[in-house]
Backbone as JSON, one array per atom type, in Angstrom:
{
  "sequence": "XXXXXXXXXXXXXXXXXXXXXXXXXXXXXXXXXXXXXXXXXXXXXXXXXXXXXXXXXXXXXXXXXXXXXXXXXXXXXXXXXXXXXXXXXXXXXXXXXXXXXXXXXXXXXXXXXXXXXXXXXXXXXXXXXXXXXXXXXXXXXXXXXXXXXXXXXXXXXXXXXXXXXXXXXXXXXXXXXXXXXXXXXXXXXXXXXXXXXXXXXXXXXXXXXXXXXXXXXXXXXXXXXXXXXXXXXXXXXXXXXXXXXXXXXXXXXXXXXXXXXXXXXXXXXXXXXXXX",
  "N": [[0.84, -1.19, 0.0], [0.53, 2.19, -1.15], [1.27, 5.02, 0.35], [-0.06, 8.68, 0.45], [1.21, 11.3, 1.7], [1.29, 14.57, 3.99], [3.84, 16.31, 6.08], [3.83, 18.06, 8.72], [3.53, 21.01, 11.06], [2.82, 22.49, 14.54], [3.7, 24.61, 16.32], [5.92, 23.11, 16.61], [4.56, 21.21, 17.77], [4.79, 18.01, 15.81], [3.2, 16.27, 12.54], [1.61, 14.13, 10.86], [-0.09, 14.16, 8.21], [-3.01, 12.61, 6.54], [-4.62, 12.36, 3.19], [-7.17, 10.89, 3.64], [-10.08, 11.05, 2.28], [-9.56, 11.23, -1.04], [-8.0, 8.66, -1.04], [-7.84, 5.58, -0.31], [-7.34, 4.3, 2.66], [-6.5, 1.94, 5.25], [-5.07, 2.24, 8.33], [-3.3, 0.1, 10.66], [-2.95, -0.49, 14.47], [-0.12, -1.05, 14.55], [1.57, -0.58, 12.28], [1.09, 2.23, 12.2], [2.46, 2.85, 13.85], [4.64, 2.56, 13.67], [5.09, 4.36, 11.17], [5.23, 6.43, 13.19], [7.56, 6.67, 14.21], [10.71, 7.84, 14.79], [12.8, 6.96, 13.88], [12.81, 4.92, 11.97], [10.54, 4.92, 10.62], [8.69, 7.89, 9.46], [8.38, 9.46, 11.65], [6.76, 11.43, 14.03], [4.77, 13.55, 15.93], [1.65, 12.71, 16.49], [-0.65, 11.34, 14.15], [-2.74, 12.13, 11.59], [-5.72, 12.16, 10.47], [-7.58, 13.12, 7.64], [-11.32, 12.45, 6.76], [-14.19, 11.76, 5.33], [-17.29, 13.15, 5.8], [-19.28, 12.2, 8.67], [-21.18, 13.59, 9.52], [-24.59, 15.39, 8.44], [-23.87, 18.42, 8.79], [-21.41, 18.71, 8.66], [-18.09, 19.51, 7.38], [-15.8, 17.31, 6.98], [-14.52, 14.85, 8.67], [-12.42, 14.25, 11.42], [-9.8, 12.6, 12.45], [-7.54, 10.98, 15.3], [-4.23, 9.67, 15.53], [-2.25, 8.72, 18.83], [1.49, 8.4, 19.27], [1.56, 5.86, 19.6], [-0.16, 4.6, 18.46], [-2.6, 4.63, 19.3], [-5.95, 5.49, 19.34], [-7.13, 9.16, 19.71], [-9.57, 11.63, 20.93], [-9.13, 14.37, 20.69], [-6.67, 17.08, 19.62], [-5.68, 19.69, 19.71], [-3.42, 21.55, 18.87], [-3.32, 19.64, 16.36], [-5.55, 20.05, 15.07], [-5.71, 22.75, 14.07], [-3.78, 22.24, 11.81], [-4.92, 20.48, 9.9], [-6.93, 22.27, 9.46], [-5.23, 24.1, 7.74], [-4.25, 22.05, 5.9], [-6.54, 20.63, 4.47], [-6.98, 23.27, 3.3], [-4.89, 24.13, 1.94], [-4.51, 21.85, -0.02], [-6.74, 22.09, -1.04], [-9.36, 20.75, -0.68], [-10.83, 22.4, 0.53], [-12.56, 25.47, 0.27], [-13.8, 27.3, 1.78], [-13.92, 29.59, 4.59], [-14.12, 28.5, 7.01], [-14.06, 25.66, 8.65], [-16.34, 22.76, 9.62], [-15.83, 20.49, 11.47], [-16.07, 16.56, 11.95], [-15.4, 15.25, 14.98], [-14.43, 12.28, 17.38], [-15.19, 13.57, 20.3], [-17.36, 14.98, 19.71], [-18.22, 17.9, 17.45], [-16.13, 20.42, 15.52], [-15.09, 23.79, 15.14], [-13.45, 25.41, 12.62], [-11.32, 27.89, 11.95], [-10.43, 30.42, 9.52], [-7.74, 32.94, 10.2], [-6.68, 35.35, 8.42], [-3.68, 34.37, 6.6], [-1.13, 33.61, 8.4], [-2.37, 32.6, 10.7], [-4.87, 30.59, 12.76], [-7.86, 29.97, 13.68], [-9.23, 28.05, 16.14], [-12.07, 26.75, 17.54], [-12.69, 25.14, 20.58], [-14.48, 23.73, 21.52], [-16.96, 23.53, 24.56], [-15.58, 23.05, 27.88], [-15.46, 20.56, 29.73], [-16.42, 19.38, 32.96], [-16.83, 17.71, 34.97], [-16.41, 15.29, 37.01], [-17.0, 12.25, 36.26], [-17.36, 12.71, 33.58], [-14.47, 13.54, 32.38], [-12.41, 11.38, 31.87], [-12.69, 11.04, 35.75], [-11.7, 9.6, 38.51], [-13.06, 10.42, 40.78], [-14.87, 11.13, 43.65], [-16.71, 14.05, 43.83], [-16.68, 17.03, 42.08], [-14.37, 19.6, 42.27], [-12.45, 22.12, 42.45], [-9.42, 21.7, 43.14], [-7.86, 18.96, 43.4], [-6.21, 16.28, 44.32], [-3.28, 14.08, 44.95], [-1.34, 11.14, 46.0], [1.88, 10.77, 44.67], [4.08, 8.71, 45.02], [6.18, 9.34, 47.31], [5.61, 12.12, 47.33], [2.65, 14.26, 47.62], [0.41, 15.59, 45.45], [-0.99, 18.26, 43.99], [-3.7, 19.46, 41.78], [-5.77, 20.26, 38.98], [-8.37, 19.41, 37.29], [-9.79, 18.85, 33.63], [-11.73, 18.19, 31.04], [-10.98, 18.6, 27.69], [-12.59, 17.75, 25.46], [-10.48, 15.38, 25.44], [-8.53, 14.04, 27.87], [-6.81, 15.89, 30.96], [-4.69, 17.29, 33.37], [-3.84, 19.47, 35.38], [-0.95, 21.16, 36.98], [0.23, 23.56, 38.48], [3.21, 25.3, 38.69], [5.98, 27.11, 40.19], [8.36, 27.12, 38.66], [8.59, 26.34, 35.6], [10.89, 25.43, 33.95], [12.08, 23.55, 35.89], [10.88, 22.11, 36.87], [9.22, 18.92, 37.59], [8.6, 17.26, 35.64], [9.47, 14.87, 33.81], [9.0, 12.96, 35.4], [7.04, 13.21, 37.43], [5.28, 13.74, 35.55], [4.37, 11.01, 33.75], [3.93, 9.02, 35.99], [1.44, 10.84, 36.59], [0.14, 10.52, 34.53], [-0.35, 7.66, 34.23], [-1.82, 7.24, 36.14], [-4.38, 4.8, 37.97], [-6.78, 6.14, 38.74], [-7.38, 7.65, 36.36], [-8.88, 6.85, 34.56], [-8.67, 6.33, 31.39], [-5.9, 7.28, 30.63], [-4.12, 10.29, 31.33], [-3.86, 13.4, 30.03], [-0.71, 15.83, 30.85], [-0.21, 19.04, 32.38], [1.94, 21.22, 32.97], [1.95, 24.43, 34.67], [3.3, 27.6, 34.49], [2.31, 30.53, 35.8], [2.67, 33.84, 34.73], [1.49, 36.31, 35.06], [-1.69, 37.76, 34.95], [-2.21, 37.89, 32.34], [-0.68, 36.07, 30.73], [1.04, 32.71, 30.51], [3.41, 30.39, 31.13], [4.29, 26.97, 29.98], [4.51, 23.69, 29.96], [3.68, 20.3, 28.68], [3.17, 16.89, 29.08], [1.76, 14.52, 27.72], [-0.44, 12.03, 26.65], [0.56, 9.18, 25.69], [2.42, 10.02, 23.71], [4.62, 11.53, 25.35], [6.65, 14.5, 26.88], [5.9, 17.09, 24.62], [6.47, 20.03, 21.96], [4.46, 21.61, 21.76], [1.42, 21.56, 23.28], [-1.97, 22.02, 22.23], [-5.05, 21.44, 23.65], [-4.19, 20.84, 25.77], [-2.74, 23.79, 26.37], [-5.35, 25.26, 26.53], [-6.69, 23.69, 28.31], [-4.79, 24.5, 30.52], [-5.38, 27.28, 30.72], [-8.28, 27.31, 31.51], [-8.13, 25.99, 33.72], [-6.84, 28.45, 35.13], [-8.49, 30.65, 34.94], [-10.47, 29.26, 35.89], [-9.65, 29.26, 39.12], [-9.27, 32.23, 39.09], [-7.32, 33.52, 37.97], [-6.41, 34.34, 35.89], [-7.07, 36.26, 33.34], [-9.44, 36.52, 30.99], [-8.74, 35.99, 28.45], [-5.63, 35.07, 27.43], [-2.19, 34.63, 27.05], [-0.27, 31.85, 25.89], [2.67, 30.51, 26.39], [4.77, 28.09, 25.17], [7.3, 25.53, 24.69], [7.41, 25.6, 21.84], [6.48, 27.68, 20.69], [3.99, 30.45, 20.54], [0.65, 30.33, 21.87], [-2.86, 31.86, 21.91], [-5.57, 32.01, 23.95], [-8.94, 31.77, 24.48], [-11.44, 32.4, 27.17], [-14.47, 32.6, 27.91], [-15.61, 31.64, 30.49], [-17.58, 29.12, 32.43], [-20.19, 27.77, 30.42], [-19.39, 28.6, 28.12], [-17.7, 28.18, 24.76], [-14.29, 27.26, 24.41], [-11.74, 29.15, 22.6], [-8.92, 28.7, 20.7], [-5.83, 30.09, 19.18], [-3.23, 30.37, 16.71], [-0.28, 29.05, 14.46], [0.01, 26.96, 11.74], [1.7, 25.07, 9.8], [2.95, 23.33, 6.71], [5.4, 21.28, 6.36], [6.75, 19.18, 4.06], [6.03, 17.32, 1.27], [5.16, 13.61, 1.14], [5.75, 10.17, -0.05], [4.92, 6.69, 1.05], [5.57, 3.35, 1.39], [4.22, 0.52, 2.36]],
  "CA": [[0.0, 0.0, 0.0], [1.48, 3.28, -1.44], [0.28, 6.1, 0.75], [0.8, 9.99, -0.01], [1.08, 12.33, 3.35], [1.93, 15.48, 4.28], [4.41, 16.36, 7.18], [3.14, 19.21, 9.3], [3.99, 21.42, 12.6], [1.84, 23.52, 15.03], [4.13, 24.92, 17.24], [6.88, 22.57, 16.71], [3.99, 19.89, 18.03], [4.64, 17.23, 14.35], [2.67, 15.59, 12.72], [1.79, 12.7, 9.55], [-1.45, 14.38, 8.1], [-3.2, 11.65, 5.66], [-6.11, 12.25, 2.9], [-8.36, 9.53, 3.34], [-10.84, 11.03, 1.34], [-9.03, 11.13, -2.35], [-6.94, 7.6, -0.86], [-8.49, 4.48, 0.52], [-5.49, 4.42, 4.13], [-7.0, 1.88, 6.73], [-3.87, 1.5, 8.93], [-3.21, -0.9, 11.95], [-2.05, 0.05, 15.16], [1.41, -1.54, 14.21], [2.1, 0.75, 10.82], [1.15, 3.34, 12.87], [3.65, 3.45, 15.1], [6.04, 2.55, 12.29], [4.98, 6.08, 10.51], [5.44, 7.79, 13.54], [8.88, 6.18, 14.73], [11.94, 8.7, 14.04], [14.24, 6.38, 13.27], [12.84, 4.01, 11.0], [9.57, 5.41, 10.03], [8.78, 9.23, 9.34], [8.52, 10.6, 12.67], [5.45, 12.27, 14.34], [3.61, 13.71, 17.89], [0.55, 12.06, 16.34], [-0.98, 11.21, 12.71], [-3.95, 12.42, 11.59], [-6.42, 11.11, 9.23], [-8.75, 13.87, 7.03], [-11.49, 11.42, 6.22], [-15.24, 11.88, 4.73], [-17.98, 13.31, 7.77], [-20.13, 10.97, 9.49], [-22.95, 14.39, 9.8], [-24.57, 15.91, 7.44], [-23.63, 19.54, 8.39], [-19.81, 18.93, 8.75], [-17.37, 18.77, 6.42], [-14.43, 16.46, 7.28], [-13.9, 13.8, 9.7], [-10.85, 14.65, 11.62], [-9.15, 11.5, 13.21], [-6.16, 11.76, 15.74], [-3.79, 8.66, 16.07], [-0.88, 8.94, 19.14], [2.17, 8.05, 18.64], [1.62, 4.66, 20.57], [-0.89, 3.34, 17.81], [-3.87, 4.71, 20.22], [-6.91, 6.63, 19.16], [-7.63, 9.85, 20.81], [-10.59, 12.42, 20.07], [-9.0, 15.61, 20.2], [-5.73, 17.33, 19.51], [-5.91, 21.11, 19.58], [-2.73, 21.95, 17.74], [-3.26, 19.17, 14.88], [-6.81, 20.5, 14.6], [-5.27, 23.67, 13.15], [-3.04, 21.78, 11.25], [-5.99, 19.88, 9.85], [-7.47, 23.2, 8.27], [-3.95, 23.99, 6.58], [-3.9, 20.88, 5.18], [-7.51, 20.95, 3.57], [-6.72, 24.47, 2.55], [-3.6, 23.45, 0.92], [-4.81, 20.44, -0.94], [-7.85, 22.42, -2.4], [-10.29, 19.96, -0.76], [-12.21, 22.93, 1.03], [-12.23, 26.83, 0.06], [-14.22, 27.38, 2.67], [-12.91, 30.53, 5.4], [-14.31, 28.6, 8.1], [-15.38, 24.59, 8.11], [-17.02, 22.31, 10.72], [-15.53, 18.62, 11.21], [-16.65, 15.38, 13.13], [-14.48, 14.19, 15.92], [-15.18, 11.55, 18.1], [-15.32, 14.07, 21.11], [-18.61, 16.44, 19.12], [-18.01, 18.72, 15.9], [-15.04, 21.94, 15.97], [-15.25, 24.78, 14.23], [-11.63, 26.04, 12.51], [-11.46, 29.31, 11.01], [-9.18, 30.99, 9.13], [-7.51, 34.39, 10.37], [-5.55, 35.43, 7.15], [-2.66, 33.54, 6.27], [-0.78, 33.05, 9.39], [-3.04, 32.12, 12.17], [-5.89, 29.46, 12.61], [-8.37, 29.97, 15.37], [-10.26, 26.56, 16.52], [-13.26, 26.46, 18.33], [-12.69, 23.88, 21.16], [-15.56, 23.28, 22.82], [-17.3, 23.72, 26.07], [-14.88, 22.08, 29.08], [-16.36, 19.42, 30.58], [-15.68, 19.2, 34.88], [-17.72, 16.75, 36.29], [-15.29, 13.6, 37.42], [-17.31, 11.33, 35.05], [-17.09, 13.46, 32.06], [-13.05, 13.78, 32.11], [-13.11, 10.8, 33.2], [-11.68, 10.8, 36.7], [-12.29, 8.21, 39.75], [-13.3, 11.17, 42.07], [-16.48, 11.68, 44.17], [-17.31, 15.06, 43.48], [-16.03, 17.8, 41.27], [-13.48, 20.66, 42.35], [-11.27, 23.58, 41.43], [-8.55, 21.25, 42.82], [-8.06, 17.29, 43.63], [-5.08, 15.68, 45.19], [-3.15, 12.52, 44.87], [0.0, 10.91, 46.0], [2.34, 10.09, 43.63], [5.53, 8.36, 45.95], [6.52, 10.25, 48.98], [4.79, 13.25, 47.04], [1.26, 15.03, 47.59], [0.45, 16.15, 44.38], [-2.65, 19.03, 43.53], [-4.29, 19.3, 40.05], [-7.27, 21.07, 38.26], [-8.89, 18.55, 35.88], [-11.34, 18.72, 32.33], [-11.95, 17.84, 29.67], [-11.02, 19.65, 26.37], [-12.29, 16.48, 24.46], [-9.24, 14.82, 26.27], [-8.59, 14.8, 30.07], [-6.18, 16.67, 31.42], [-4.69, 17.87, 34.98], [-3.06, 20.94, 35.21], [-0.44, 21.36, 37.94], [0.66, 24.83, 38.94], [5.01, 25.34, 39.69], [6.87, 27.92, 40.53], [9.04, 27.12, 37.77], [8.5, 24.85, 34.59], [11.92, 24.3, 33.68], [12.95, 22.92, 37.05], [9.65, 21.34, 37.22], [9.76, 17.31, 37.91], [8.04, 16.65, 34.57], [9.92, 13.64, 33.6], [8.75, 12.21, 36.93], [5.21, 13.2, 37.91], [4.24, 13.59, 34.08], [4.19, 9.61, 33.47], [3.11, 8.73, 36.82], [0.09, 11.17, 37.19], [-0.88, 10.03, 33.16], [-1.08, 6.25, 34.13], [-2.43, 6.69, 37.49], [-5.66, 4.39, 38.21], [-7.8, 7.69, 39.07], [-7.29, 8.26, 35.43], [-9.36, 5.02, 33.43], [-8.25, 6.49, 30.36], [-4.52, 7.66, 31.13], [-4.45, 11.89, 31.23], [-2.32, 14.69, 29.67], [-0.6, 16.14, 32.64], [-0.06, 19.94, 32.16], [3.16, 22.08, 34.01], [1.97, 25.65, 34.47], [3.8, 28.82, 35.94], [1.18, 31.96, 35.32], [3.63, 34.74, 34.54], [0.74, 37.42, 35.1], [-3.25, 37.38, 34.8], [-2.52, 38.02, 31.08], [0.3, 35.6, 30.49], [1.62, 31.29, 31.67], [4.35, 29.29, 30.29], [3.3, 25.74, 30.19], [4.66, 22.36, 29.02], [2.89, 19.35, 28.88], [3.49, 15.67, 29.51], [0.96, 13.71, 26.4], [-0.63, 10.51, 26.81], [1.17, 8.04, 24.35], [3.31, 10.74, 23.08], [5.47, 12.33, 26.41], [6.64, 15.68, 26.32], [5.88, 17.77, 23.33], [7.16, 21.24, 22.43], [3.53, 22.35, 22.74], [-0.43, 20.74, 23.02], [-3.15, 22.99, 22.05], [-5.84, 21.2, 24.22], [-3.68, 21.52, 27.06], [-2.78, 25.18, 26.46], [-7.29, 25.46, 26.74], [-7.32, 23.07, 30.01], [-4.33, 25.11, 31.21], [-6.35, 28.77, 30.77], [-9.58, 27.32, 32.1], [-7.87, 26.02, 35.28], [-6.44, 29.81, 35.88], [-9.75, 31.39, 35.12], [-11.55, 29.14, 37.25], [-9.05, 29.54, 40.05], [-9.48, 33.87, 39.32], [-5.74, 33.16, 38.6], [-6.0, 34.74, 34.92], [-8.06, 37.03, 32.56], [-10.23, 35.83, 29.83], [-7.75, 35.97, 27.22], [-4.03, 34.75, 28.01], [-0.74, 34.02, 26.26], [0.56, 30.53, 26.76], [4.2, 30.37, 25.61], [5.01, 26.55, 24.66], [8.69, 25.52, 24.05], [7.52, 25.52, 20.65], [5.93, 28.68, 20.27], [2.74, 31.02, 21.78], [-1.08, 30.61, 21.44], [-3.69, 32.96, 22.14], [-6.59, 31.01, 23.9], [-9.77, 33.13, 25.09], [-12.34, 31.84, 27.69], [-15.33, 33.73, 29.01], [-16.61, 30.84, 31.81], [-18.57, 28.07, 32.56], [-20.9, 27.02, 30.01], [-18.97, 28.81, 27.16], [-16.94, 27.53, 24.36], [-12.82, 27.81, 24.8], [-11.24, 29.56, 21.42], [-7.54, 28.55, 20.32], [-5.45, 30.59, 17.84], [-1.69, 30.1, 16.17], [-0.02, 29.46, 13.56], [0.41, 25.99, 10.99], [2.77, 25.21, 8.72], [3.3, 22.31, 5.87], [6.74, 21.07, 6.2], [7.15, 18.54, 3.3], [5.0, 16.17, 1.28], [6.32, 12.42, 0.85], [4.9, 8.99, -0.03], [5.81, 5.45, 1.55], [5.43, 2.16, 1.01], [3.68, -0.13, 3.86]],
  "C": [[0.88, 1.25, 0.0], [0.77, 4.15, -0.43], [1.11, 7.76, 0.53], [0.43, 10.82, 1.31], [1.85, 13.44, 3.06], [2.64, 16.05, 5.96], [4.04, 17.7, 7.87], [3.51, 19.82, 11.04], [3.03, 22.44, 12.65], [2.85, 24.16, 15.96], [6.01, 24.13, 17.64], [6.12, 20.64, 17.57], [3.94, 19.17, 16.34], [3.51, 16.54, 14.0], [2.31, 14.8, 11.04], [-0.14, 13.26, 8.99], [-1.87, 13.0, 6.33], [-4.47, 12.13, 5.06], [-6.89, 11.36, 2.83], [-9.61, 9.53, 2.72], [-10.77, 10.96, -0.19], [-8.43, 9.86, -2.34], [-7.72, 6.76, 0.12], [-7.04, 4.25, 1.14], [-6.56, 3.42, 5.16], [-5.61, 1.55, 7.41], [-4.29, 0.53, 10.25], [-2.14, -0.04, 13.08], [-0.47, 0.31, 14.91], [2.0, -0.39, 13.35], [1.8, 2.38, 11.49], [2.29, 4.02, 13.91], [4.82, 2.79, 14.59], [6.29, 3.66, 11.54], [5.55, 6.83, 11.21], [6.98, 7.91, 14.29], [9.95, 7.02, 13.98], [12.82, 8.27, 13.42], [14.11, 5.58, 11.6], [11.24, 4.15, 9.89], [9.58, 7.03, 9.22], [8.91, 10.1, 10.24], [7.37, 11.29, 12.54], [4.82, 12.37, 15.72], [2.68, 12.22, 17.66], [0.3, 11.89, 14.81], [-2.13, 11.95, 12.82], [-4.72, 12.37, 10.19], [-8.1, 12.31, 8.46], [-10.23, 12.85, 5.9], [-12.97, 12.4, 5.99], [-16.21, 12.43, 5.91], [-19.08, 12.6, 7.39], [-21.67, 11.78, 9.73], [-22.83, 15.28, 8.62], [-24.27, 17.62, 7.36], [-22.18, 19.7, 8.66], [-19.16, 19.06, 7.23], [-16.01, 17.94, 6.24], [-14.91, 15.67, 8.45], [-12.35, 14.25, 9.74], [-10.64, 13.18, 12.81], [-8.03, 11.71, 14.33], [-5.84, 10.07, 16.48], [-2.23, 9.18, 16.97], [0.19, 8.32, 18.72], [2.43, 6.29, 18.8], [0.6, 3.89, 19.46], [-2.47, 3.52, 18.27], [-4.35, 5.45, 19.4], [-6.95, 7.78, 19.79], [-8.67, 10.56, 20.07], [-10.11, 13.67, 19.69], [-7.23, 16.34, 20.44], [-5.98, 19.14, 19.31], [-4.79, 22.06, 18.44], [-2.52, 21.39, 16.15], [-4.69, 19.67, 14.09], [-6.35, 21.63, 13.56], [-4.17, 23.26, 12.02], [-4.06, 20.69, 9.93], [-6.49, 20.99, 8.86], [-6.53, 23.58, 7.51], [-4.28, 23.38, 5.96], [-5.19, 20.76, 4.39], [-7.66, 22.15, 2.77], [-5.83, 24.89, 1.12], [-3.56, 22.97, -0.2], [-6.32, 21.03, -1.61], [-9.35, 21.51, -2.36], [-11.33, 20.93, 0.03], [-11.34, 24.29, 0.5], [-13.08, 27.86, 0.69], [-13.16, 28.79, 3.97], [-13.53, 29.66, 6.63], [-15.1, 26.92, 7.9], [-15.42, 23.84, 9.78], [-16.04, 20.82, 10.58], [-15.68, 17.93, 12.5], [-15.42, 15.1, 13.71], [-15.33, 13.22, 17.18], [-15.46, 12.16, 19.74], [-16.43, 15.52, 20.84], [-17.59, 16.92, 17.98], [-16.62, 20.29, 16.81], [-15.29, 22.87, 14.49], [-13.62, 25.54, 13.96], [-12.44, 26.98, 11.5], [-10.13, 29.72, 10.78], [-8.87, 32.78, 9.57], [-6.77, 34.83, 9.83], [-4.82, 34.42, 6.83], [-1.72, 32.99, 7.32], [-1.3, 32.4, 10.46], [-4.28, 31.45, 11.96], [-6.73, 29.57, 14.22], [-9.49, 28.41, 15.09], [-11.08, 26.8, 17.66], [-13.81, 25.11, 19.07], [-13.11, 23.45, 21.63], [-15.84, 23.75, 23.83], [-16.15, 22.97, 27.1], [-16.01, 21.41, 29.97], [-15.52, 19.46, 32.12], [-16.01, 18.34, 35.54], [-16.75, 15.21, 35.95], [-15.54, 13.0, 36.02], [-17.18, 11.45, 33.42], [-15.3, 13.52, 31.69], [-12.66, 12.43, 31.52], [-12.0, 10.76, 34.21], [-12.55, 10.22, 37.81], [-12.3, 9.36, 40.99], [-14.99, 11.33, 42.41], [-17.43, 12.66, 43.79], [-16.48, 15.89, 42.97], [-15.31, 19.44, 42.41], [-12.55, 21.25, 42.03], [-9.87, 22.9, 41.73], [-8.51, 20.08, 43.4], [-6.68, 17.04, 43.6], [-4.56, 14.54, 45.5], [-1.6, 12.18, 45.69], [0.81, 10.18, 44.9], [3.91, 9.68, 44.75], [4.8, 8.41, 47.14], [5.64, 11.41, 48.72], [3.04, 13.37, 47.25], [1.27, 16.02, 46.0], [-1.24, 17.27, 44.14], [-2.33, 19.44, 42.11], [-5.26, 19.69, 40.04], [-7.27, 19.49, 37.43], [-9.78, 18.79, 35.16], [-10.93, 18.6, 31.62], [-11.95, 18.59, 28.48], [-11.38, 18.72, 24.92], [-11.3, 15.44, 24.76], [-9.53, 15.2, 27.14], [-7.21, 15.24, 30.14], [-5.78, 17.08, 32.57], [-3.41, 18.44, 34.96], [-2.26, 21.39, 36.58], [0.31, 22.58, 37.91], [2.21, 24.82, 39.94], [5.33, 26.51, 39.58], [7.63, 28.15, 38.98], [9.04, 26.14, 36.67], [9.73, 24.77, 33.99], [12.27, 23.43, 34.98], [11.61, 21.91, 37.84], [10.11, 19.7, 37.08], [8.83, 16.46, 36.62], [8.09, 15.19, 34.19], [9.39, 12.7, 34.81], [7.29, 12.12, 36.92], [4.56, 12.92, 36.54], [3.6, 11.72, 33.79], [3.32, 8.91, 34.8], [1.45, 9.28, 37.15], [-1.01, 11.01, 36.02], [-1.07, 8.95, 33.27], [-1.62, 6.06, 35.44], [-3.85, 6.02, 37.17], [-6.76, 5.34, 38.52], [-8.36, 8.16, 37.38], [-8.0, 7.21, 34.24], [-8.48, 5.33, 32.25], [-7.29, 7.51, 29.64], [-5.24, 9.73, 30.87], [-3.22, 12.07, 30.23], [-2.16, 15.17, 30.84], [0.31, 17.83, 32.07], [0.91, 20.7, 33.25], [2.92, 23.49, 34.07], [2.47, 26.74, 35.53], [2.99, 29.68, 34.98], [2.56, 33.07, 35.95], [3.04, 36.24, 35.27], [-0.38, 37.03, 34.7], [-3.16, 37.44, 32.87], [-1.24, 36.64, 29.72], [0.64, 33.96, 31.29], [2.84, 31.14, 30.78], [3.7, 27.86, 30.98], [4.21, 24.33, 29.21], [4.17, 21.62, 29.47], [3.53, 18.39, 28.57], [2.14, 14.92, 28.58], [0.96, 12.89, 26.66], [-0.19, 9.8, 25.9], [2.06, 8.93, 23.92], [4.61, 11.28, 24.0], [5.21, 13.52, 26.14], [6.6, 16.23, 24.73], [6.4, 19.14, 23.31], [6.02, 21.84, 22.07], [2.06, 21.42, 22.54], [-1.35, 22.07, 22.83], [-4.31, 23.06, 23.43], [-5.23, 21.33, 25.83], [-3.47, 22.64, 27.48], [-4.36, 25.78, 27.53], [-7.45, 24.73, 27.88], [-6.09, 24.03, 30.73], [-5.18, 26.73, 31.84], [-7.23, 28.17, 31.57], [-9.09, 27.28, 33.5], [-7.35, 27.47, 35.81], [-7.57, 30.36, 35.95], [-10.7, 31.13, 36.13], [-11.08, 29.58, 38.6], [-8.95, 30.8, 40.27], [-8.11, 34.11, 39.32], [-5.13, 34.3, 37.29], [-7.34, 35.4, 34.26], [-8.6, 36.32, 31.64], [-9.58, 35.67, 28.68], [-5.94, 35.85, 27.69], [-3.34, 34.56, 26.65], [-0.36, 32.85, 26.68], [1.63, 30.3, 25.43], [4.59, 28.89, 26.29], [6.28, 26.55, 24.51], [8.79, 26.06, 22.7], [6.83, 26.79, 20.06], [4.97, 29.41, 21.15], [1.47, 30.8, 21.17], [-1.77, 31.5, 22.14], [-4.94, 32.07, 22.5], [-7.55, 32.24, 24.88], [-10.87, 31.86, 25.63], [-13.26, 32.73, 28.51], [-16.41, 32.99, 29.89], [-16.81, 30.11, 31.71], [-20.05, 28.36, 31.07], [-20.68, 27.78, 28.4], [-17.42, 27.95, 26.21], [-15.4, 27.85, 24.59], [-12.39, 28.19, 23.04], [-9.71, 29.42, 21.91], [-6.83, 29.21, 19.22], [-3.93, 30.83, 18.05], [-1.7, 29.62, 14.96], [0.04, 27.1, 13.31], [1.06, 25.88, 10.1], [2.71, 23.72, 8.13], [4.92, 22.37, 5.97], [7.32, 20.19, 4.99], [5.99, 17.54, 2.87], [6.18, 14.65, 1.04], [4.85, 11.23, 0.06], [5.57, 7.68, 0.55], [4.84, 4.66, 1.53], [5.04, 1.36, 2.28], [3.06, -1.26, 3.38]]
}
């Protein structure tokens, strides 16, 4: 099976975008995590699969495979990477389209030529909705990981998420807590585990710890569970900066029972084809 892809970055987050609507692609976990393998594959965060929509007022199916071979529903920086790539390829001419994911429909828009705002949904909070193995829902929830006491925000941005607040995110224990507090049992269906220092109510830095993937040099959907946890906490303004290793997004939230907006930049890095 020949397949034709395009290589793609959001931030310096990669990624293996595939048309599955012009190209019959079913892959297997396995080839998947042969694509996304640096050494011997192509290298990638995640893949992602632009396929036919499942409703009749979308237009795309957007897929998102980690790098582990797993499914997930939502990716925030491949989402914008996602409208590039239909923009690109001439399969929409559209300033603004709708597409199915398995976590509800997103809305990407185009803001000229550099920047891509995505429309990420409502945040989900309630334990069961993330999902997390807690009683009742709060602004913060508390685990041990070791010898450590660990506190965390958690929701759902379409993914779960838990957002820990340091002093300092380089000197943060990432490599450590990140893996442990994404396969904890609390977590059925492992987390992203988010590192945030809030610079100022208008401003964080933030790296994140990715389920199946590790660190990345930035997540979108984490950026949007990072903001919400400051806003809810009265920690940050409705509109922030979150500076990523890999770059900055612009994410705006005005509360409870409103949607979260994401906006940055995408780029095409190379097309290829390979043999599988």
């Amino acid at each position: 099976m020949l397949i034709e892809f395009t290589k793609m970055q959001g931030l310096g987050n990669d990624f293996i975008v595939i048309d599955a609507v012009n190209q019959a692609v079913e892959l297997t976990p396995e080839q998947i995590r042969f694509l996304a393998d640096r050494h011997f594959g192509v290298g990638c965060d995640q893949l992602l699969m632009v396929e036919k929509p499942v409703s009749n007022n979308a237009d795309f199916k957007y897929r998102i495979f980690n790098a582990d071979g797993g499914e997930v529903a939502q990716c925030g920086n491949g989402a914008r990477c996602f409208a590039r790539f239909v923009r690109d390829k001439k399969l929409s001419h559209k300033d603004q389209i709708i597409v199915d994911t398995d976590a509800g429909q997103l809305l990407l828009r185009f803001d000229g030529e550099e920047s891509i705002t995505v429309n990420m949904g409502v945040p989900r909070h309630a334990p069961e909705q993330i999902p997390l193995l807690m009683d009742a829902e709060a602004l913060e929830y508390s685990v041990a990981l070791g010898a450590e006491k660990i506190e965390f925000y958690a929701v759902s941005m379409g993914n779960p998420h838990a957002v820990i607040r340091v002093q300092d995110i380089d000197t943060a224990s990432l490599e450590t807590l990140g893996p442990q507090l994404e396969s904890h049992k609390i977590f059925p269906q492992r987390v992203n585990v988010g590192f945030m220092q809030i610079l100022s109510r208008k401003q964080i830095n933030l790296r994140v710890y990715e389920r199946g993937a590790a660190e990345t040099l930035a997540c979108g959907s984490g950026a949007c569970a990072a903001v919400v946890a400051g806003i809810e906490q009265n920690l940050l303004d409705n509109i922030v900066r979150v500076n990523l290793p890999g770059g900055e997004l612009t994410i705006e939230w005005l509360g409870r029972g409103h949607p979260v907006f994401m906006s940055g930049p995408a780029v095409s890095v190379y097309e290829g084809q390979i043999q599988l």
